[in-house]
N, CA, C and O atoms as a DFTB+ gen file, in Angstrom:
700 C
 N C O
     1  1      27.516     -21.260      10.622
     2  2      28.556     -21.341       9.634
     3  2      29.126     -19.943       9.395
     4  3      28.349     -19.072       9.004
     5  1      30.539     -19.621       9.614
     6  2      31.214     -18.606       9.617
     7  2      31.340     -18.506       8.050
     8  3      31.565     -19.508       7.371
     9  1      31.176     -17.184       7.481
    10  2      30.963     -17.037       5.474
    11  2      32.387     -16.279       5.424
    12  3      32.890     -16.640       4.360
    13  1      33.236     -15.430       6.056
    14  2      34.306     -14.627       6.182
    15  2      35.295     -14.928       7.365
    16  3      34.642     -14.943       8.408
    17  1      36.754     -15.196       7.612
    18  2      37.353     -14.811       8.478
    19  2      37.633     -13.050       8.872
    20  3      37.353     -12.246       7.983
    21  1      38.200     -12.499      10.254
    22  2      38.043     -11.733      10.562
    23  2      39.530     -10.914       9.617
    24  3      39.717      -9.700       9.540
    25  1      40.414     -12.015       8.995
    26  2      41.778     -11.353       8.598
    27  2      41.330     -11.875       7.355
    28  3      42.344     -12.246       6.764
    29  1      40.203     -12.119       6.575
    30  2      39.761     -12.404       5.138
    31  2      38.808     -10.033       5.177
    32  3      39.053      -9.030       4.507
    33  1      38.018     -10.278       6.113
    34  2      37.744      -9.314       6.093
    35  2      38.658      -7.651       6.221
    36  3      38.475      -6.592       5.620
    37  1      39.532      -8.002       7.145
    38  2      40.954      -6.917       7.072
    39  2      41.143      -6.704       5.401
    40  3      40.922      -5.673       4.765
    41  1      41.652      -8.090       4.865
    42  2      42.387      -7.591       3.535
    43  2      41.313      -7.283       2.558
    44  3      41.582      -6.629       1.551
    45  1      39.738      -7.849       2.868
    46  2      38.775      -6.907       1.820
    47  2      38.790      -5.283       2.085
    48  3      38.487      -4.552       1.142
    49  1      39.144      -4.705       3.375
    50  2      38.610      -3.395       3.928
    51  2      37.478      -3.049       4.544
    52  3      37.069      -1.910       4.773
    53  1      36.848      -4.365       4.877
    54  2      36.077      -3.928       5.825
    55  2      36.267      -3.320       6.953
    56  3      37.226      -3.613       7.667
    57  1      35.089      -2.076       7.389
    58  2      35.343      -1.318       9.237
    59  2      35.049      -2.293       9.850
    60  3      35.926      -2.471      10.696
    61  1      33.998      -3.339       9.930
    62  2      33.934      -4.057      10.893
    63  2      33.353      -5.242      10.523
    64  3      33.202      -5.377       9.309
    65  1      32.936      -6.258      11.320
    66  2      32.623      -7.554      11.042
    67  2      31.544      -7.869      11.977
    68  3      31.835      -7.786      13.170
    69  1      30.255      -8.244      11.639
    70  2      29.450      -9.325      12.025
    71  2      29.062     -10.463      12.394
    72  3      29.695     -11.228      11.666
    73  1      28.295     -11.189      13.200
    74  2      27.870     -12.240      13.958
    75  2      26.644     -12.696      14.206
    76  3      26.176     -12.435      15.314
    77  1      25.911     -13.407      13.336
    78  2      24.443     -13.548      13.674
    79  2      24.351     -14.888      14.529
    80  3      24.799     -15.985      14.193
    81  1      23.638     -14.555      15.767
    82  2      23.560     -15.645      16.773
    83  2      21.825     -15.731      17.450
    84  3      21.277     -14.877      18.147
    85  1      21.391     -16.731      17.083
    86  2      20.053     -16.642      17.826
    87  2      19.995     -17.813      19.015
    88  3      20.104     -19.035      19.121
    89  1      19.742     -16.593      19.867
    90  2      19.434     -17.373      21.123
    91  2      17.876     -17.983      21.349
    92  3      16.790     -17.402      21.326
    93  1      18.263     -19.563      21.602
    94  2      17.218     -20.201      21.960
    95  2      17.062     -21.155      20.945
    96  3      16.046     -21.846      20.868
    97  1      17.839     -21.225      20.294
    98  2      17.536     -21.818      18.894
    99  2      18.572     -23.076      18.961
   100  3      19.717     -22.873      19.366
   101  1      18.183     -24.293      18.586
   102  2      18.736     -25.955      18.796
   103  2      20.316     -25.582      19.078
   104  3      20.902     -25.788      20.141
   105  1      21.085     -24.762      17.445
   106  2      22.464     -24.530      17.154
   107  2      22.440     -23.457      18.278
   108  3      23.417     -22.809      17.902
   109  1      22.020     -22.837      19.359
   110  2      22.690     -22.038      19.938
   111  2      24.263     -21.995      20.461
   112  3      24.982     -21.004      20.592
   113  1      24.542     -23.273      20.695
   114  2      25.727     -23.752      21.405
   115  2      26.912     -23.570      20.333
   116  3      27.815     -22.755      20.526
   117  1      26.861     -24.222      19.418
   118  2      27.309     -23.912      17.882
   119  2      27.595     -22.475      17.681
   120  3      28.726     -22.056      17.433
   121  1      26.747     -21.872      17.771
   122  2      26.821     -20.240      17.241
   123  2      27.409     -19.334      18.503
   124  3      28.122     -18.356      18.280
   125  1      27.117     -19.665      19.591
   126  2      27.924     -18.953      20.479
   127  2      29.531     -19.394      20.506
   128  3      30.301     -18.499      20.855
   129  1      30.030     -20.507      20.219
   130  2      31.718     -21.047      20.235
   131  2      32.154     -20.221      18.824
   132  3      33.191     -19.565      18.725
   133  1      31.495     -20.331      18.124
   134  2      31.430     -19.499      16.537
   135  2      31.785     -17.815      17.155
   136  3      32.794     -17.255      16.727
   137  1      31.193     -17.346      17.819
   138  2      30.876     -16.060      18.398
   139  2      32.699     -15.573      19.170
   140  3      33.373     -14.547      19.069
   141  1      32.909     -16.786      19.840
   142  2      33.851     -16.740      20.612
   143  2      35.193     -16.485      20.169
   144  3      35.945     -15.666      20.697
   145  1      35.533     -17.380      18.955
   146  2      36.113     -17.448      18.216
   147  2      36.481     -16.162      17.372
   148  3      37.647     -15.776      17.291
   149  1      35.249     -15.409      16.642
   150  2      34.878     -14.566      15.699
   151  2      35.375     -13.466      17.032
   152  3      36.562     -13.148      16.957
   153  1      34.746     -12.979      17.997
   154  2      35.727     -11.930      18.854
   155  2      36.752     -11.698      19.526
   156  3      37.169     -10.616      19.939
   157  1      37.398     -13.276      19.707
   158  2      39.032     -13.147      19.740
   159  2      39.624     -12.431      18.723
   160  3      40.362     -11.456      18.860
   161  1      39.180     -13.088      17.430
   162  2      40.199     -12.725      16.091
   163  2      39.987     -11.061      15.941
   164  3      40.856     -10.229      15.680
   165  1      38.461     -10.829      16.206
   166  2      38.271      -9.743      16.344
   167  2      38.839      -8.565      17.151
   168  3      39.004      -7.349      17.052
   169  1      38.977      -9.233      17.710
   170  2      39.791      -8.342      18.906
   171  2      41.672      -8.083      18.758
   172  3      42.317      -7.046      18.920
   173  1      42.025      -9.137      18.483
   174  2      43.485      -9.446      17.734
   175  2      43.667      -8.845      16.696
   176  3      44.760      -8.786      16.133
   177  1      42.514      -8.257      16.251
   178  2      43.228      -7.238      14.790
   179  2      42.349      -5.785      14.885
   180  3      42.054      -5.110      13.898
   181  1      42.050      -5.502      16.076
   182  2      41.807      -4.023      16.011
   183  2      40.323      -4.090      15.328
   184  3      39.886      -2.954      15.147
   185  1      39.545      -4.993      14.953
   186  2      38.209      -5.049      13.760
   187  2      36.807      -4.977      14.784
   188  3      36.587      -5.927      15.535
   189  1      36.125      -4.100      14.766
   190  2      35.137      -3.920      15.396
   191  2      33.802      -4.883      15.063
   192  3      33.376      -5.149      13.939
   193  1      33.213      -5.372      16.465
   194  2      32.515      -6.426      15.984
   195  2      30.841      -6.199      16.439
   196  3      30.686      -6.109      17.657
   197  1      29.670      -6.106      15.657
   198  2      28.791      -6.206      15.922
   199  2      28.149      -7.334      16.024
   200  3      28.017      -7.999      14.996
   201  1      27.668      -7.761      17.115
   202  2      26.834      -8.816      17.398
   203  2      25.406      -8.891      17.225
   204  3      24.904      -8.319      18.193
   205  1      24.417      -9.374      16.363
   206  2      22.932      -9.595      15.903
   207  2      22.552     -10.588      16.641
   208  3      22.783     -11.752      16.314
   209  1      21.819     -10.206      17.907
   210  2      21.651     -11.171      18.662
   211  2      20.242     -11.071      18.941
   212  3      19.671     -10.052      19.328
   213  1      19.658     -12.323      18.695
   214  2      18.053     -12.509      18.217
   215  2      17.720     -13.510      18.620
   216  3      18.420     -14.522      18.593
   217  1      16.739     -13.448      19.017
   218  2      15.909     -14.456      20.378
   219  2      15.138     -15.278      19.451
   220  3      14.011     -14.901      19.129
   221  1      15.650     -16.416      18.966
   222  2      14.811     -17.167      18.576
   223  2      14.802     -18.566      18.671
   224  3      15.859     -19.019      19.112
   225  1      13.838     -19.489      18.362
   226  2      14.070     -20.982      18.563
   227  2      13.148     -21.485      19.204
   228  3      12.081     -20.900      19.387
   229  1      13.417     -22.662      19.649
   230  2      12.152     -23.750      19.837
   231  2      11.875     -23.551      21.730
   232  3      10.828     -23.955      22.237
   233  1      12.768     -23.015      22.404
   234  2      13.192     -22.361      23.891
   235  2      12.567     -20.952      23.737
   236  3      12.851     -20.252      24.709
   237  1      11.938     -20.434      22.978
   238  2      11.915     -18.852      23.035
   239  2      10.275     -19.000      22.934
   240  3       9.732     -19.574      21.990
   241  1       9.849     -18.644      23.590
   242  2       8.148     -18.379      23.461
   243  2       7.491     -17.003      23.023
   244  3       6.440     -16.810      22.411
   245  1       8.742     -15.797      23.687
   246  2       7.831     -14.572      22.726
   247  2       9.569     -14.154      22.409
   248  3      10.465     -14.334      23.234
   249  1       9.730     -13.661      21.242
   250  2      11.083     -13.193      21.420
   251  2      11.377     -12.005      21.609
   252  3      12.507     -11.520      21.671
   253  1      10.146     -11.371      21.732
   254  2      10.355      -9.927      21.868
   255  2      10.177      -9.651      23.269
   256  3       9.916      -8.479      23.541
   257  1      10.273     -10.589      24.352
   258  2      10.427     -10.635      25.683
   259  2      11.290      -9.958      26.508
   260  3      12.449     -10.361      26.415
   261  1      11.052      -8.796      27.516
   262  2      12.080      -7.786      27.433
   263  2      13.234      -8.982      28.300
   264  3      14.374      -8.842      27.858
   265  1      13.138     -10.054      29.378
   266  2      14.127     -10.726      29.843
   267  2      15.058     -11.573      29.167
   268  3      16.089     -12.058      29.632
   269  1      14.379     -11.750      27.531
   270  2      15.128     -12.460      27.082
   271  2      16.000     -11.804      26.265
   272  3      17.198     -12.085      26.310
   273  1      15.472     -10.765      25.342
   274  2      16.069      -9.240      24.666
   275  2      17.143      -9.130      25.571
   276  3      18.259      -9.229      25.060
   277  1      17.085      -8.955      26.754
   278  2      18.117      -8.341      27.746
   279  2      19.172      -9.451      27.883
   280  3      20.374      -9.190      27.947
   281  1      18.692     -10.662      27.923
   282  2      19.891     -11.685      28.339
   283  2      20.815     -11.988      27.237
   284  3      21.954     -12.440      27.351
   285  1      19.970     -11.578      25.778
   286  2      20.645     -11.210      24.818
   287  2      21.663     -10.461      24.194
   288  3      22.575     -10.641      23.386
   289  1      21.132      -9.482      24.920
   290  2      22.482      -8.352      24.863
   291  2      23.393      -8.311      25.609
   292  3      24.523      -8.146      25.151
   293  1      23.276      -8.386      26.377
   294  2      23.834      -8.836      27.868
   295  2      25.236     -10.167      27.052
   296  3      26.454     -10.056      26.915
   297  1      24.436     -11.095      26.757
   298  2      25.733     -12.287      26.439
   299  2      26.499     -11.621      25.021
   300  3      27.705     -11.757      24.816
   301  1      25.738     -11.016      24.262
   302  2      26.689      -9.993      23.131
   303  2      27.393      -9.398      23.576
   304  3      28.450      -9.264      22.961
   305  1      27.244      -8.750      24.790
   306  2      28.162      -7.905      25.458
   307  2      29.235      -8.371      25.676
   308  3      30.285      -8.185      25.061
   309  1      28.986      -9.146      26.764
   310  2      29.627      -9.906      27.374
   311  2      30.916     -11.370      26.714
   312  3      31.788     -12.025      27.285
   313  1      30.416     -11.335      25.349
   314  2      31.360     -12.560      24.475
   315  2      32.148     -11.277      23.538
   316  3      32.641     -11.440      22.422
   317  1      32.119     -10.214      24.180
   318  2      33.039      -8.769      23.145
   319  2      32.596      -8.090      22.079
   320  3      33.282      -7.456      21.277
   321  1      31.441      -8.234      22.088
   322  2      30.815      -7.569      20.946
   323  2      31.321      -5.855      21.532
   324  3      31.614      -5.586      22.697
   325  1      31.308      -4.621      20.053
   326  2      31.004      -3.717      20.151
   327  2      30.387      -2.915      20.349
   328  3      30.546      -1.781      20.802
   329  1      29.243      -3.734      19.848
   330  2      27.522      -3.005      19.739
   331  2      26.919      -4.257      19.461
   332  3      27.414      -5.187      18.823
   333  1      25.810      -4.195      19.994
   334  2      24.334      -5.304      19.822
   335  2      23.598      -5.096      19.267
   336  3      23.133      -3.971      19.450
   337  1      23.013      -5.851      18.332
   338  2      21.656      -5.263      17.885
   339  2      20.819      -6.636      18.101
   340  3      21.068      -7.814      17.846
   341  1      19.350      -5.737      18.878
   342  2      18.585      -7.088      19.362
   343  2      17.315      -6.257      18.405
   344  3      17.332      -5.365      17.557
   345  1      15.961      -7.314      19.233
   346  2      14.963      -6.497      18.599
   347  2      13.971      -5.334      19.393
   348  3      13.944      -5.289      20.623
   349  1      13.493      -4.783      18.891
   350  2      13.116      -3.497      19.771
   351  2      11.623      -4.509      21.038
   352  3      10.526      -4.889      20.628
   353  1      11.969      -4.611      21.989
   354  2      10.580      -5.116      23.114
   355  2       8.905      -4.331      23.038
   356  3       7.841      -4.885      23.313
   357  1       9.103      -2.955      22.595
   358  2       7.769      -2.987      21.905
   359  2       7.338      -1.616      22.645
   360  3       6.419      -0.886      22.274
   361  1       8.208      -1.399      23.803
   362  2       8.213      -0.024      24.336
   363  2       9.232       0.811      25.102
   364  3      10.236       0.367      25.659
   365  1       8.960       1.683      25.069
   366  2      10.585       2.527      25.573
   367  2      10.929       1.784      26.860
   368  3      11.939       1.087      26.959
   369  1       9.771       2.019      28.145
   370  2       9.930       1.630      28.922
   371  2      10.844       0.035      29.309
   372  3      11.866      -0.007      29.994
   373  1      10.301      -0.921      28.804
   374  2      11.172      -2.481      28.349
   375  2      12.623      -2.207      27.604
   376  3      13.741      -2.591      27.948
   377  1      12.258      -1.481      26.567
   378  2      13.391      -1.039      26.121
   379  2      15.086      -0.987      27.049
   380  3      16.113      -1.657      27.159
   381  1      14.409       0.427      27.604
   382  2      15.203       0.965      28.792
   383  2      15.660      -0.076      29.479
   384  3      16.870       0.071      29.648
   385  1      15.256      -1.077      29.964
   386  2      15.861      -2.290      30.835
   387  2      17.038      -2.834      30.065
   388  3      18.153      -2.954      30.572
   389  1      16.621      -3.301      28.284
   390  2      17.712      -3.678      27.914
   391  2      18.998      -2.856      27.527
   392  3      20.130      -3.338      27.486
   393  1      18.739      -1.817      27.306
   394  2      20.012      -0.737      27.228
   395  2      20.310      -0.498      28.413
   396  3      21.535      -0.372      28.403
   397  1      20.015      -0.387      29.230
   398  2      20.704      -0.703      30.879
   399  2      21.456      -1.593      31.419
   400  3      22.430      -1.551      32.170
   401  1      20.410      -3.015      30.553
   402  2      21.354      -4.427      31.454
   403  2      22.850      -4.674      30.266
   404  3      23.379      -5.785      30.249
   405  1      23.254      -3.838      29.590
   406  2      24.423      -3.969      28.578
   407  2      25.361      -2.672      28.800
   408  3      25.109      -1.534      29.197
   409  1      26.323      -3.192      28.459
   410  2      27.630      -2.304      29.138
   411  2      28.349      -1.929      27.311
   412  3      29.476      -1.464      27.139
   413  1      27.630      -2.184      26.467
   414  2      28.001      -1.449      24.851
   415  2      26.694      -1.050      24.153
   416  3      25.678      -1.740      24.243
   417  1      26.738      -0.285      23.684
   418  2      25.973       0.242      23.004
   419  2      24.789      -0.705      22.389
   420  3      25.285      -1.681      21.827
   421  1      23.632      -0.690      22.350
   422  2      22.740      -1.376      21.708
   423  2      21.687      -0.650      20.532
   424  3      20.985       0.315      20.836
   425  1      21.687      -1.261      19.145
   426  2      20.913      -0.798      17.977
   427  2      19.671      -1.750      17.871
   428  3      19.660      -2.864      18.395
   429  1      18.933      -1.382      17.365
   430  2      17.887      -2.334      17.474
   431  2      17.623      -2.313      15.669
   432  3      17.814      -1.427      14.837
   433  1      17.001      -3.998      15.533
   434  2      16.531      -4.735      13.947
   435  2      15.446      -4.208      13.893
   436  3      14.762      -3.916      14.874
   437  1      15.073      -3.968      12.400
   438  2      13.754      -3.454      12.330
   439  2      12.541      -3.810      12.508
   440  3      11.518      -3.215      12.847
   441  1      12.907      -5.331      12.111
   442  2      11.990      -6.292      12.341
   443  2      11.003      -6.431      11.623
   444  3      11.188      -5.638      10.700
   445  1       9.878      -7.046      11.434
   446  2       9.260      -7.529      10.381
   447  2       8.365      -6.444       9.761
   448  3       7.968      -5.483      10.420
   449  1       8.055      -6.643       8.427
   450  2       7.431      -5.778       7.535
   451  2       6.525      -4.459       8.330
   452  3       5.642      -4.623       9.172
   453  1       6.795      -3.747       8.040
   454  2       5.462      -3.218       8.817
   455  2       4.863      -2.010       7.829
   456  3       5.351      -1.339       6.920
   457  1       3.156      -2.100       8.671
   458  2       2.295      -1.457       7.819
   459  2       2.523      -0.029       7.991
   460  3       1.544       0.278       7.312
   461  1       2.962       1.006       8.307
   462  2       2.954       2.369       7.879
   463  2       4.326       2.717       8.404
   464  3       5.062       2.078       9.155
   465  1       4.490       3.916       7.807
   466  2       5.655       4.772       8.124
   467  2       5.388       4.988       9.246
   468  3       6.091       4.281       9.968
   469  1       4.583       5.744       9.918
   470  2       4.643       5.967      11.606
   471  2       4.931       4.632      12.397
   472  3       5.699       4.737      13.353
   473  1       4.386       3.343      12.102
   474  2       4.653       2.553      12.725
   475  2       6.392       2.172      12.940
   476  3       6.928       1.696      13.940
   477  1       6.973       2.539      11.726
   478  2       8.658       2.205      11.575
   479  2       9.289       3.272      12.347
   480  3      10.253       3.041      13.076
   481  1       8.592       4.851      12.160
   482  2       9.299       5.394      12.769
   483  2       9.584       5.962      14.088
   484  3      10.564       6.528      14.571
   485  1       7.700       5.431      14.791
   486  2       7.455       5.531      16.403
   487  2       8.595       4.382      17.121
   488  3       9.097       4.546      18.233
   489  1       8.867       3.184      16.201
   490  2       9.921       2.156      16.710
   491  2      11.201       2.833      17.202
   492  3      11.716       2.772      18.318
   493  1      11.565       3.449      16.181
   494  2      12.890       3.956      16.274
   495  2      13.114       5.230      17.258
   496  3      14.136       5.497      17.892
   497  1      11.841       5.974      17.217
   498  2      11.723       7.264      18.027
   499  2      11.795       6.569      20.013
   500  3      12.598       6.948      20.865
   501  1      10.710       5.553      20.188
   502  2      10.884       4.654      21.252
   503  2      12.239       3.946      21.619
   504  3      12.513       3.940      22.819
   505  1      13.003       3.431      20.873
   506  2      14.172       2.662      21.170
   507  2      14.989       3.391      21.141
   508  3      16.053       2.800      21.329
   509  1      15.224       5.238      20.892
   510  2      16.106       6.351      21.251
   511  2      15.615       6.637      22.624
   512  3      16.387       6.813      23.567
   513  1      14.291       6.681      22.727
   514  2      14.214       7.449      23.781
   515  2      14.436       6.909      25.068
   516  3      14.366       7.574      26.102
   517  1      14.751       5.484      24.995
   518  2      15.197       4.403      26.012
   519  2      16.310       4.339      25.900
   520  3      16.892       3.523      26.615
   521  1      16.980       5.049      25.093
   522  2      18.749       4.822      25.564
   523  2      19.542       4.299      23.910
   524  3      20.506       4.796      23.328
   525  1      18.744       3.235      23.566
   526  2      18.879       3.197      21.997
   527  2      20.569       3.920      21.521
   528  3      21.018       4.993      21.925
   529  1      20.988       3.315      20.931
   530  2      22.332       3.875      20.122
   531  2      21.771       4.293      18.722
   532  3      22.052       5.393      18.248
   533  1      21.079       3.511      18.156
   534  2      20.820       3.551      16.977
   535  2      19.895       2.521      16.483
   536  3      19.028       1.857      17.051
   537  1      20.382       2.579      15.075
   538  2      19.094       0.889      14.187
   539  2      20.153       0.587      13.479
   540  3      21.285       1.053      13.348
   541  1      19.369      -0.557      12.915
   542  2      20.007      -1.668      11.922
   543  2      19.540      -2.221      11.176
   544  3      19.752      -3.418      10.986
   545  1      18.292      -1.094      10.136
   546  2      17.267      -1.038       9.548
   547  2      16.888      -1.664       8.166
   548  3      16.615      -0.988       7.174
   549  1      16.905      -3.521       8.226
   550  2      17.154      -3.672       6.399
   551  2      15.181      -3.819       5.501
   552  3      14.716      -3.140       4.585
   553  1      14.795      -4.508       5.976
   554  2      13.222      -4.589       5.061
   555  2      12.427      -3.454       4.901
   556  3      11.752      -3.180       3.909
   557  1      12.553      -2.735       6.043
   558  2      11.760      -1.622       5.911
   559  2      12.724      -0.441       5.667
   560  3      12.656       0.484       6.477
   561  1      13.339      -0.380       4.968
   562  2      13.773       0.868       4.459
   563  2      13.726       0.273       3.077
   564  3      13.183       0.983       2.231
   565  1      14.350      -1.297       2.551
   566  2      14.939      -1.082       1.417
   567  2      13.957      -1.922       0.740
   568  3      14.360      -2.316      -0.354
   569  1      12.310      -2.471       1.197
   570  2      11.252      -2.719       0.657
   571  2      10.013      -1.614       0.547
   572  3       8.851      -1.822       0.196
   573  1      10.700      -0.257       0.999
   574  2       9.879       1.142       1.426
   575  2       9.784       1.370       0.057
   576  3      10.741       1.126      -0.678
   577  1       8.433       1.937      -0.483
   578  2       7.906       2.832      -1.935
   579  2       8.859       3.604      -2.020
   580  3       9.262       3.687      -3.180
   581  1       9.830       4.683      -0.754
   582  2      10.373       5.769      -1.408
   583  2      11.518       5.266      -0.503
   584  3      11.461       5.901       0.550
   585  1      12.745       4.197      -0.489
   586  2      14.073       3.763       0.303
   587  2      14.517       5.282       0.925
   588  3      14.294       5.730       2.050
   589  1      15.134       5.827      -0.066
   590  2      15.869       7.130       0.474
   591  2      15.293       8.155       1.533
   592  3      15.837       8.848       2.393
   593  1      14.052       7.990       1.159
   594  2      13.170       9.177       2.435
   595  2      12.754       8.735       3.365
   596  3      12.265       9.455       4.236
   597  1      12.837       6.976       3.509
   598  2      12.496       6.705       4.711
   599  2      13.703       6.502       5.517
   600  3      13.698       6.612       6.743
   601  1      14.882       6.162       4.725
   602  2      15.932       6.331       5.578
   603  2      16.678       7.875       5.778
   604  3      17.720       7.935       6.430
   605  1      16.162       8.941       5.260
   606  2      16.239      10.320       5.454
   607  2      15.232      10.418       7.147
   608  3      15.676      10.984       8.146
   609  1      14.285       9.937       7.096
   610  2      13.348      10.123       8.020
   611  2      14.015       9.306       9.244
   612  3      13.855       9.608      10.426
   613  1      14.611       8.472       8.880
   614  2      15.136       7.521      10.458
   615  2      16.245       8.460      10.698
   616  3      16.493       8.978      11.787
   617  1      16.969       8.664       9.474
   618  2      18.073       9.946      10.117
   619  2      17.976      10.903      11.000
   620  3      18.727      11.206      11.927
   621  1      16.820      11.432      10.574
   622  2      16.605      12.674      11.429
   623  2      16.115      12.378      13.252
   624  3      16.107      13.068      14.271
   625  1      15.855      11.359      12.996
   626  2      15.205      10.709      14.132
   627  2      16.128      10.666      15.187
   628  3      16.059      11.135      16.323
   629  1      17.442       9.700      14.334
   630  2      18.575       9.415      15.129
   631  2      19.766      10.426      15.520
   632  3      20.370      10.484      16.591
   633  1      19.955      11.266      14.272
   634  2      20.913      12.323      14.300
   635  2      20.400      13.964      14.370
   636  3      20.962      15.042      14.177
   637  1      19.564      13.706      14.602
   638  2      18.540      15.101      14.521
   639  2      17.937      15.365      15.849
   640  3      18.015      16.486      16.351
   641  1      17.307      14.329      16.467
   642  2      16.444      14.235      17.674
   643  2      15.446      15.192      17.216
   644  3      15.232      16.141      17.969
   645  1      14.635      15.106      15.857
   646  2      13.289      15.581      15.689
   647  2      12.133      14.375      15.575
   648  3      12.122      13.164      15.356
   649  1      11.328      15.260      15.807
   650  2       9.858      14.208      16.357
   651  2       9.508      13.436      15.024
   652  3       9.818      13.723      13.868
   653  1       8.870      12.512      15.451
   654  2       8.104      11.534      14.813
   655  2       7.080      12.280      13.801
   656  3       7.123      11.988      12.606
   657  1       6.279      13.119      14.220
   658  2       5.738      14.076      12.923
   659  2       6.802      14.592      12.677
   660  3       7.443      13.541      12.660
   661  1       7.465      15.273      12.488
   662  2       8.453      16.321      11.986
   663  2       9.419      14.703      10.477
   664  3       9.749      14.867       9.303
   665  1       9.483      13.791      11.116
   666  2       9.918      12.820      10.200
   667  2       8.923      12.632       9.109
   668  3       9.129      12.468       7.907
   669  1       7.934      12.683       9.690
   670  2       6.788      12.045       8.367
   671  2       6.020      13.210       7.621
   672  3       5.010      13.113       6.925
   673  1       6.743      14.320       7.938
   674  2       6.334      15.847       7.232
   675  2       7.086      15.309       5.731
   676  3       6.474      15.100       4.683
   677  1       8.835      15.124       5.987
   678  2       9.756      14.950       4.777
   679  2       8.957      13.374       4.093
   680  3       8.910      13.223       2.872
   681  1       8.557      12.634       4.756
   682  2       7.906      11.915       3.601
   683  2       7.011      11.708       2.672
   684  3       6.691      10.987       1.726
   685  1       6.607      13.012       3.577
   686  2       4.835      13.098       2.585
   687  2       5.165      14.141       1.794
   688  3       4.287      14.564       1.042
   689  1       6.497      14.783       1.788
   690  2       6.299      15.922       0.487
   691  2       6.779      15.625      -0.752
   692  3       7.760      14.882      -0.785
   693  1       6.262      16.081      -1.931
   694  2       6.535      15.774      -2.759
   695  2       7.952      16.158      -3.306
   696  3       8.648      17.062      -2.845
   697  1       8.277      15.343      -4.352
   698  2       9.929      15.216      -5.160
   699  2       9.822      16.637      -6.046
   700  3      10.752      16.980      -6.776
């Protein structure tokens, strides 16, 4: 179910517009014509479109599967997305395949809760070092004890290219 048109979003001011599509999932068929639709219009008004494309459903057995991650991005790509965001496969190496098999930029979801700061931020340090564009970071930054320093810490990660300790130095110091 589309919540915005792409010329509802123009006259709010939005930079760009979104698409959540999970592959593998019953409505896939549904959500990809949805998709199709959403990057014509997109495309017809200059509005940049990110595609959230997430392996899930009753067809998906691991979703963090680097062939399926990849076929993921790959069809985001490929239906006009700007940028993709899938989920991170779990190592640079896998990684690397899916930022390879895509011809736009790919960000990766943060994905589910996780137990420490190193764990959030070795993710993000791994999915740069495979090619990674960026993240698309919502539970774990904005369910984090300290929001601002952990998204200070992914910053530096992404726009800094400093290490994974060097990130978790600024979180452990005090205010």
């Amino acid at each position: 179910m589309l919540v915005c048109t792409v010329e509802e979003a123009v006259r709010f001011g939005a930079d760009a517009v979104s698409i959540h599509i999970n592959i593998g999932a019953d409505d896939e068929k549904d959500m990809l014509r949805d998709f199709g639709y959403v990057s014509r219009e997109a495309q017809s008004w200059g509005m940049p479109l990110l595609a959230m494309m997430y392996t899930r459903g009753k067809k998906i057995k691991n979703e963090y599967d680097v062939s399926v991650v990849k076929h993921a991005a790959r069809v985001g790509a490929e239906l006009g997305a700007d940028i993709v965001k899938v989920p991170y496969t779990g190592s640079p190496a896998t990684f690397r395949e899916v930022v390879e098999g895509s011809f736009v930029p790919v960000v990766i979801a943060g994905g589910e809760k996780m137990e420490t700061d190193e764990d959030i931020l070795n993710m993000v340090k791994g999915s740069l070092d495979a090619g990674g564009a960026g993240v698309s970071i919502g539970r774990n930054a904005f369910q984090h004890h300290a929001p601002e320093r952990i998204v200070k810490a992914i910053s530096l990660l992404v726009h800094e290219d400093c290490s994974v300790k060097e990130a978790l130095k600024l979180l452990k110091e005090k205010r």
